[in-house]
N, C-alpha and C positions, 0 to 999 in steps of 0.2 A: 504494500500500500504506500502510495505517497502519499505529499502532503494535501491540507484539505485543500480542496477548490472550489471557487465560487462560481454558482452559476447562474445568477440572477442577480441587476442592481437597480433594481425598483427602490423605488420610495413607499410601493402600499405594500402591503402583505403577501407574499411570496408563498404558498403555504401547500401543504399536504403533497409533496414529491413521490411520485414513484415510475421505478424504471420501466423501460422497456423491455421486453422479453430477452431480447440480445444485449441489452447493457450499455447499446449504445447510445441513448434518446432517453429525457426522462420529460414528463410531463407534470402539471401541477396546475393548482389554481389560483390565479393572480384578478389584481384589480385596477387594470390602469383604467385609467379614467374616470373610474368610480362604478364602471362595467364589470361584474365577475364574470369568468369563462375558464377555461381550459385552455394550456400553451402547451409547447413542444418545445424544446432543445437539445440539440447535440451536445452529449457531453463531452467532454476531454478536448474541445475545442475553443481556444478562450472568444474568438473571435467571432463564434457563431450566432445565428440571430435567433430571437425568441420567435416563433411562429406559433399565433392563433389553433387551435385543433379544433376547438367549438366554443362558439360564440352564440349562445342564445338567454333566452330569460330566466332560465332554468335553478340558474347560481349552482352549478354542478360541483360535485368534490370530488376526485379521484382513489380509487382503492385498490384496483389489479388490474397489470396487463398483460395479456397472453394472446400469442398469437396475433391475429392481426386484429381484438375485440379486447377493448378496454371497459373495466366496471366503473360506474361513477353511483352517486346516490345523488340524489335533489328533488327539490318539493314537486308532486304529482299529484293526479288530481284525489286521490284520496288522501293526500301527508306526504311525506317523505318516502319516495321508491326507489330503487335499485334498477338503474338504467344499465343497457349493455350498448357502446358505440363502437359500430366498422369505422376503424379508424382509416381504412383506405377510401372510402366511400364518403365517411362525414355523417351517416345515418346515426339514428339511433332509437332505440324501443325500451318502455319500462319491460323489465322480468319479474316485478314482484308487484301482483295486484292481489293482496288479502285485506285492504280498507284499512293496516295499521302503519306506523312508521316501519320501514325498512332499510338498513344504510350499513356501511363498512364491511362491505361484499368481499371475499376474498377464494380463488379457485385454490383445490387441492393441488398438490404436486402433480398429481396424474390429469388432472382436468376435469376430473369425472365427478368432482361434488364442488358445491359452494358454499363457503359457512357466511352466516351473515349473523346482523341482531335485529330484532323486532322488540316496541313496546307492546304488542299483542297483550301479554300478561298483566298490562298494568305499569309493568317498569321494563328496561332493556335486558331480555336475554339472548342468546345465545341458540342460534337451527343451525343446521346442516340439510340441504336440501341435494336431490340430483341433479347435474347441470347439463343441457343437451344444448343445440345449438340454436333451437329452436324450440324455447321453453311455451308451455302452455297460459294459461289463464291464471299461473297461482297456485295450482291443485294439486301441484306433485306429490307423494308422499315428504314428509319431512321429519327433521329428526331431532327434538329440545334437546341440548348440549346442556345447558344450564339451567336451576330451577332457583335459584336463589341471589339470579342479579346476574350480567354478566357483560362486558363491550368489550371493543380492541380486539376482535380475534384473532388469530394467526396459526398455519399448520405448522407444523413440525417439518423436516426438510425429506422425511419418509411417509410422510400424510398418515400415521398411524394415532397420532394426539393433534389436540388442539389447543391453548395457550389461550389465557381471554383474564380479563382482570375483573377483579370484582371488590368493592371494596378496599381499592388499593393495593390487593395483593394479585400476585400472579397465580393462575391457578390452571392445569392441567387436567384434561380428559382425555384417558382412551379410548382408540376403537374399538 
């Protein structure tokens, strides 16, 4: 590892960064001009520009990207949902329509699930849902990780646990 580098020199808030699948691009949500949206940057290149990815009224926030389809969450028309955007395209679709807040999406190592959190219960826990590429209505089966509070998820780097905070403390489920 070298030393750190800076890859943004705004004056607003530069916030919630995450990479590109290949490591070379990392994306985040910024607020120039008093606009939120979603940008792009090449990393490891000091001179390179910030480029727009989605610019809508959305006020998106970024959470994982895989392949060529990045997870974001922002208010929809039932609260807060779980958008999935073609980032070669520019498109994009909510994936999570259960009429509760939905947000900090994150795919398994393998692709094949997506842990999220929902206030469903009352307060934010913790699902595991199957991820296809063409999710349906909401209705998939799904799986409560957490029954006692839970955000911040994260897999493990063999997809076998999940990682999620609760209370300030870090706390661990297996599969």
């Amino acid at each position: 590892a070298g030393p750190p580098e800076q890859l943004t020199l705004a004056l607003g808030a530069d916030t919630d960064p995450v990479w590109s699948p290949d490591g070379e691009r990392i994306v985040f949500r910024s607020l120039p001009r008093g606009m939120p949206g979603l940008f792009v940057r090449q990393a490891h290149a000091p001179d390179a520009a910030i480029e727009p990815l989605l610019i809508s009224d959305l006020d998106e926030t970024p959470s994982d990207w895989r392949g060529g389809t990045l997870l974001f969450h922002a208010p929809g028309a039932t609260g807060t949902g779980i958008f999935a955007l073609d980032v070669a395209r520019g498109t994009h679709r909510e994936v999570s329509r259960r009429g509760f807040n939905a947000f900090d999406a994150r795919w398994s190592p393998d692709g094949r699930r997506m842990v999220y959190v929902s206030d469903e219960p009352g307060r934010p826990d913790v699902y595991v849902v199957p991820w296809t590429d063409t999710p349906g209505s909401g209705q998939t089966p799904r799986q409560r990780i957490s029954f006692a509070g839970g955000t911040r998820p994260q897999w493990s780097g063999d997809g076998r646990s999940i990682f999620f905070v609760r209370d300030m403390r870090l706390v661990r489920t297996d599969d």
